[in-house]
KOLNURO-871125 format. One record per residue: residue number from 0; residue in one letter; x, y, z of N, C-alpha, C in turn. Coordinates in steps of 0.1 Angstrom, whole numbers, plus 2048, in hexadecimal, padded with zeros to 3 digits. Example, Ala and Ser with C-alpha at 12.3 -4.5 7.8 and 13.67 -1.06 7.14 Angstrom:
REM KOLNURO-871125
{num = 0; residuo = A; n_x = 884; n_y = 7C7; n_z = 84E; ca_x = 87B; ca_y = 7D3; ca_z = 84E; c_x = 884; c_y = 7DF; c_z = 84E}
{num = 1; residuo = S; n_x = 880; n_y = 7EA; n_z = 847; ca_x = 889; ca_y = 7F5; ca_z = 847; c_x = 881; c_y = 800; c_z = 84F}
//
This chain:
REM KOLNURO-871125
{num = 0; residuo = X; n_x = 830; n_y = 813; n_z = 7EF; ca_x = 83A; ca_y = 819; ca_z = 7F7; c_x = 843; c_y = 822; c_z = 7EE}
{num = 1; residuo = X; n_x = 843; n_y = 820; n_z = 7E2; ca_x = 84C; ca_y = 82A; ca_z = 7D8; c_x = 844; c_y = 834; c_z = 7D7}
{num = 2; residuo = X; n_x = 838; n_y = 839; n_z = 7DD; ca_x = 832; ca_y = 845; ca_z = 7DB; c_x = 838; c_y = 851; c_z = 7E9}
{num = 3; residuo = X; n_x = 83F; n_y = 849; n_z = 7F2; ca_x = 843; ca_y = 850; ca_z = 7FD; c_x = 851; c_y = 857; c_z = 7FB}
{num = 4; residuo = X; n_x = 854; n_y = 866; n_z = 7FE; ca_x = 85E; ca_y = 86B; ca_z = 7FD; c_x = 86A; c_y = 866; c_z = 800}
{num = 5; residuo = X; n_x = 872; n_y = 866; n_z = 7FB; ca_x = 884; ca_y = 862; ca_z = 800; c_x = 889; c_y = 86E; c_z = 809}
{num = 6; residuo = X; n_x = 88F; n_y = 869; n_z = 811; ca_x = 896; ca_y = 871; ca_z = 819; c_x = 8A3; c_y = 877; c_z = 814}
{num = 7; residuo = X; n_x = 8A8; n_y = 874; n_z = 807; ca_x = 8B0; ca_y = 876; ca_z = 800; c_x = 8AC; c_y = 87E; c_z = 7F3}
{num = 8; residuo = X; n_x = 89E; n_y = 886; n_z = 7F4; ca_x = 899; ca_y = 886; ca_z = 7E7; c_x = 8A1; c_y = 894; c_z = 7E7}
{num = 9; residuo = X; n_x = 89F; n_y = 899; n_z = 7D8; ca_x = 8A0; ca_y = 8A7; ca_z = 7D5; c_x = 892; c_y = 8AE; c_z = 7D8}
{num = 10; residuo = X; n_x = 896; n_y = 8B8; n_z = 7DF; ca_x = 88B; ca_y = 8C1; ca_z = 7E8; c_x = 883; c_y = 8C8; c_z = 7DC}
{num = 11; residuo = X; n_x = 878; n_y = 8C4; n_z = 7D7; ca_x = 86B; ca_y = 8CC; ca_z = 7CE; c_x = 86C; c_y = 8C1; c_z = 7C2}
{num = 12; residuo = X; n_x = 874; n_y = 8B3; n_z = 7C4; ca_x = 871; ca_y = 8AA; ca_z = 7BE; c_x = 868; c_y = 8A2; c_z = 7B7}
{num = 13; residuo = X; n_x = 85E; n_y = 8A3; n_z = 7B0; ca_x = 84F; ca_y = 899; ca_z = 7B0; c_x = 854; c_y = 88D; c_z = 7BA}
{num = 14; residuo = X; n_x = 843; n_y = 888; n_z = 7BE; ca_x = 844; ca_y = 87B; ca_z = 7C5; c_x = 83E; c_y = 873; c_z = 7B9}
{num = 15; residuo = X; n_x = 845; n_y = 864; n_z = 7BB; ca_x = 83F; ca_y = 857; ca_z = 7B4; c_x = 82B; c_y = 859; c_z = 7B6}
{num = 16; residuo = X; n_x = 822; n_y = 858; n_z = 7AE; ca_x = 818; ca_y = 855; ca_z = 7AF; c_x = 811; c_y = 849; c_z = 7B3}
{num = 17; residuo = X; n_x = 808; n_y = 846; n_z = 7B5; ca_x = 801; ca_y = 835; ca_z = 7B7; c_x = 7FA; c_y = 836; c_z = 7AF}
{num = 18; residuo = X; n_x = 7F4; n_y = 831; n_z = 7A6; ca_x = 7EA; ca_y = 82F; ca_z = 799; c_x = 7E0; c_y = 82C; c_z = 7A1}
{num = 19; residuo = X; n_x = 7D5; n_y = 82F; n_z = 797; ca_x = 7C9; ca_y = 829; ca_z = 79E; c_x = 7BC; c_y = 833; c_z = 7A4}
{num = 20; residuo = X; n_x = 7B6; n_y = 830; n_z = 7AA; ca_x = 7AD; ca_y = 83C; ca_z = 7B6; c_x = 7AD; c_y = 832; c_z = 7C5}
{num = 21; residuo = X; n_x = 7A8; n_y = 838; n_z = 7CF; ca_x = 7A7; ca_y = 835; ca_z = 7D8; c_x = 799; c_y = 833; c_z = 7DC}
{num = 22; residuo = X; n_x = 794; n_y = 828; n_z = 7DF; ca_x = 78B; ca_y = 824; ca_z = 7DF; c_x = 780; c_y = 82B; c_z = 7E8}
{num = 23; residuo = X; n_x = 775; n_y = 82A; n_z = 7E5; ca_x = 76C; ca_y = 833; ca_z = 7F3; c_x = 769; c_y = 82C; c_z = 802}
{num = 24; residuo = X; n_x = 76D; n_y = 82E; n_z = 806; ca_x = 767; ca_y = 82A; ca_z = 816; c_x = 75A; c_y = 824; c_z = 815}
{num = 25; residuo = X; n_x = 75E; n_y = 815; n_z = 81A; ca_x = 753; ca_y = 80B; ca_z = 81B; c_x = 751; c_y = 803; c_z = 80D}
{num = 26; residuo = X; n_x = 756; n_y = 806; n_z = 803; ca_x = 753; ca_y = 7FF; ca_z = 7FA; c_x = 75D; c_y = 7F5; c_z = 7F3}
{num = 27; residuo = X; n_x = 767; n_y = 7EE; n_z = 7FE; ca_x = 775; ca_y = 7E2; ca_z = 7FE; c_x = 769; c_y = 7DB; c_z = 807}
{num = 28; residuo = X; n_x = 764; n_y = 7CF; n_z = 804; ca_x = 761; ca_y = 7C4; ca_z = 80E; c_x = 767; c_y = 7B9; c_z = 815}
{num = 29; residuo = X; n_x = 775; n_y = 7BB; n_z = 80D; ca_x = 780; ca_y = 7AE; ca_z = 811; c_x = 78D; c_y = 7B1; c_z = 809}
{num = 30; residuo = X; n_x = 795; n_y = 7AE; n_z = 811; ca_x = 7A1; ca_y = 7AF; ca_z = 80A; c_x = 7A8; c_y = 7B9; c_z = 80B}
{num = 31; residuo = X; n_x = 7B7; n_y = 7BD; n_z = 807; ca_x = 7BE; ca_y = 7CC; ca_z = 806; c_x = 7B5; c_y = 7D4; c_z = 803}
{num = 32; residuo = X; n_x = 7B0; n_y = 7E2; n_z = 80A; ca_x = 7AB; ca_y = 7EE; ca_z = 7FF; c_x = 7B5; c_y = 7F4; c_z = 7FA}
{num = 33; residuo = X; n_x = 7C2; n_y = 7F1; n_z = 7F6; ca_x = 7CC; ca_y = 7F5; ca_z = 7EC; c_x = 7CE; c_y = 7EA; c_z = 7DF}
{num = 34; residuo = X; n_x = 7C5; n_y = 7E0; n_z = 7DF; ca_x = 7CB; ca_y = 7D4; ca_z = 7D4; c_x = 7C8; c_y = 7DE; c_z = 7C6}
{num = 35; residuo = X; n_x = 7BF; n_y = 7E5; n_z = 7C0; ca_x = 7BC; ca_y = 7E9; ca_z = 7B5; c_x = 7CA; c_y = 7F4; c_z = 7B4}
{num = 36; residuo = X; n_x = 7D0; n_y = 7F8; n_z = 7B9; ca_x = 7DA; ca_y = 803; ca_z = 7B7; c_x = 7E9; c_y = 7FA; c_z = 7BA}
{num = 37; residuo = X; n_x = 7E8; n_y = 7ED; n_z = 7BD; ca_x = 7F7; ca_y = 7EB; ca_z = 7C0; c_x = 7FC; c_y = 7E1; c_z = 7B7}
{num = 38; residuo = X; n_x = 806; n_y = 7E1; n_z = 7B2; ca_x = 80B; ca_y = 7DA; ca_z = 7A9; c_x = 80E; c_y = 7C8; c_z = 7A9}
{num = 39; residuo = X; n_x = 812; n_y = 7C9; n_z = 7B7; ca_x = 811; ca_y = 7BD; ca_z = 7BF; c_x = 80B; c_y = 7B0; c_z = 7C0}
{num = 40; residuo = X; n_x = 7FC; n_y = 7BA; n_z = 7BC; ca_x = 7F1; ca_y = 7B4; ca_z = 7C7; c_x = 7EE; c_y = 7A5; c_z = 7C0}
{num = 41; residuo = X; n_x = 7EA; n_y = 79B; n_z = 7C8; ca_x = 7E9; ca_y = 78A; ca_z = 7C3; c_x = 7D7; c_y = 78A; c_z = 7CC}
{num = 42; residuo = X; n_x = 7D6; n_y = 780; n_z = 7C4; ca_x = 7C7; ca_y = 77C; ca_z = 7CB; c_x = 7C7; c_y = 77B; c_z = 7D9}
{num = 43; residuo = X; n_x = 7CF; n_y = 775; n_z = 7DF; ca_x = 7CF; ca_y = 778; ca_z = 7EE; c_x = 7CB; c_y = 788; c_z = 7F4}
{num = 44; residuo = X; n_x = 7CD; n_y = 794; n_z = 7ED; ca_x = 7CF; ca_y = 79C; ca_z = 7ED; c_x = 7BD; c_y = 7A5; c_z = 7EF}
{num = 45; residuo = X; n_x = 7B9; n_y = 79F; n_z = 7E0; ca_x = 7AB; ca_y = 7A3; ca_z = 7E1; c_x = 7A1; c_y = 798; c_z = 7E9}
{num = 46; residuo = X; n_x = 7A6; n_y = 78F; n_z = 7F1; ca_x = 79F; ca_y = 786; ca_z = 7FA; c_x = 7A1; c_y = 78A; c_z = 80C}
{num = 47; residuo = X; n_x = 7A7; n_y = 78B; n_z = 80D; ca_x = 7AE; ca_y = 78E; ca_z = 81B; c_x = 7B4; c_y = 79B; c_z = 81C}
{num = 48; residuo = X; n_x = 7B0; n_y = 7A0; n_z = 827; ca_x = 7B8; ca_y = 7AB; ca_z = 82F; c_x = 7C0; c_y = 7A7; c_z = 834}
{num = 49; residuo = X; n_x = 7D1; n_y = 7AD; n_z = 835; ca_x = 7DA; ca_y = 7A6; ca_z = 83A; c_x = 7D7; c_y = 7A9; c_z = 849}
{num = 50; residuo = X; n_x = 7E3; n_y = 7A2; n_z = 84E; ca_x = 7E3; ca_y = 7A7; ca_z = 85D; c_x = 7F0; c_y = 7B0; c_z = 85E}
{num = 51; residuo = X; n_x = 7EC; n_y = 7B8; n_z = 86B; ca_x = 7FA; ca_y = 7C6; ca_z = 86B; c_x = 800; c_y = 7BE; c_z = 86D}
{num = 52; residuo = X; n_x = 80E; n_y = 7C1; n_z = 86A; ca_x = 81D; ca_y = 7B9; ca_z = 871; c_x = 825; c_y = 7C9; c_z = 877}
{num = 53; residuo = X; n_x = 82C; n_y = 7C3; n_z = 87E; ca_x = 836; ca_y = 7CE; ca_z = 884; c_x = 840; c_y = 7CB; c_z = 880}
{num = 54; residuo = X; n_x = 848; n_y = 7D6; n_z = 875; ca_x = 851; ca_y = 7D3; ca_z = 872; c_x = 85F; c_y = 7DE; c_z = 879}
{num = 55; residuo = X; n_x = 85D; n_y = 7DE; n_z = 889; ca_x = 863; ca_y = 7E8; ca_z = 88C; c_x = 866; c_y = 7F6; c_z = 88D}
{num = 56; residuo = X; n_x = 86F; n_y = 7FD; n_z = 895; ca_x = 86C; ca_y = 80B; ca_z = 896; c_x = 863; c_y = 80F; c_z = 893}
{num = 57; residuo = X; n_x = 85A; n_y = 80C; n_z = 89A; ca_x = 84B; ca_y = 813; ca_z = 895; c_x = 844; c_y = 813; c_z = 888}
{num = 58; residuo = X; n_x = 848; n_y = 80C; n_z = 881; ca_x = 842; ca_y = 805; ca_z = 873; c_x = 839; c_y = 7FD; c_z = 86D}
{num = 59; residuo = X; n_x = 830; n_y = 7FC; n_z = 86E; ca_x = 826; ca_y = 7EE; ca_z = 873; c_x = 81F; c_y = 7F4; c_z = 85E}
{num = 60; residuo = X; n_x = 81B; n_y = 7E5; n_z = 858; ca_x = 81A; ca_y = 7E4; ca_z = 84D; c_x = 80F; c_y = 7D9; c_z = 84F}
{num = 61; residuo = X; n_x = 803; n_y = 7DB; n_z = 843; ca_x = 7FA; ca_y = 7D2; ca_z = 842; c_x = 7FB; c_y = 7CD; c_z = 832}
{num = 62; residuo = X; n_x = 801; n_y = 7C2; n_z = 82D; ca_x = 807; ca_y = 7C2; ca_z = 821; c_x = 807; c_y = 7B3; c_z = 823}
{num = 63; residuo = X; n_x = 802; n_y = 7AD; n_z = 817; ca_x = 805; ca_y = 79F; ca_z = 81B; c_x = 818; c_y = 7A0; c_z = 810}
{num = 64; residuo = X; n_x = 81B; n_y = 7A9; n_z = 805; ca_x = 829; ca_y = 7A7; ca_z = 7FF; c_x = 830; c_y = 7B0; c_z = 807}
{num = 65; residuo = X; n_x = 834; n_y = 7B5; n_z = 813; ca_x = 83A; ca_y = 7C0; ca_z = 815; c_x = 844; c_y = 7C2; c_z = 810}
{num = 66; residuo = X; n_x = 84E; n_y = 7BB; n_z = 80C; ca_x = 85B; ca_y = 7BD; ca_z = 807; c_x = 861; c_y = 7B8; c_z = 7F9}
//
């Protein structure tokens, strides 16, 4: 989520990057296809796809750490 603009940013600001690559289509068999790029990530992570949660105003996150 630190790779997403601030609504407060200075306009022509860099954005935060995500390390890593993005994996190719079809080739995650289980688990987050973000675990290799997030800092977070725990073995649950590379085992399981979370389930979406609604975190309101139209915000829905599939994250087993969201916060």
């Amino acid at each position: 989520m630190r790779a997403r603009p601030a609504l407060d940013a200075t306009p022509g600001a860099p954005l935060n990057a995500i390390p890593g690559s993005v994996p190719l289509p079809g080739t995650v068999k289980s688990g987050c296809r973000f675990t290799a790029r997030c800092a977070r990530a725990q073995d649950i992570c590379r085992q399981e796809m979370p389930p979406l949660e609604d975190l309101g105003d139209g915000h829905h996150v599939r994250c087993w750490y969201p916060h």
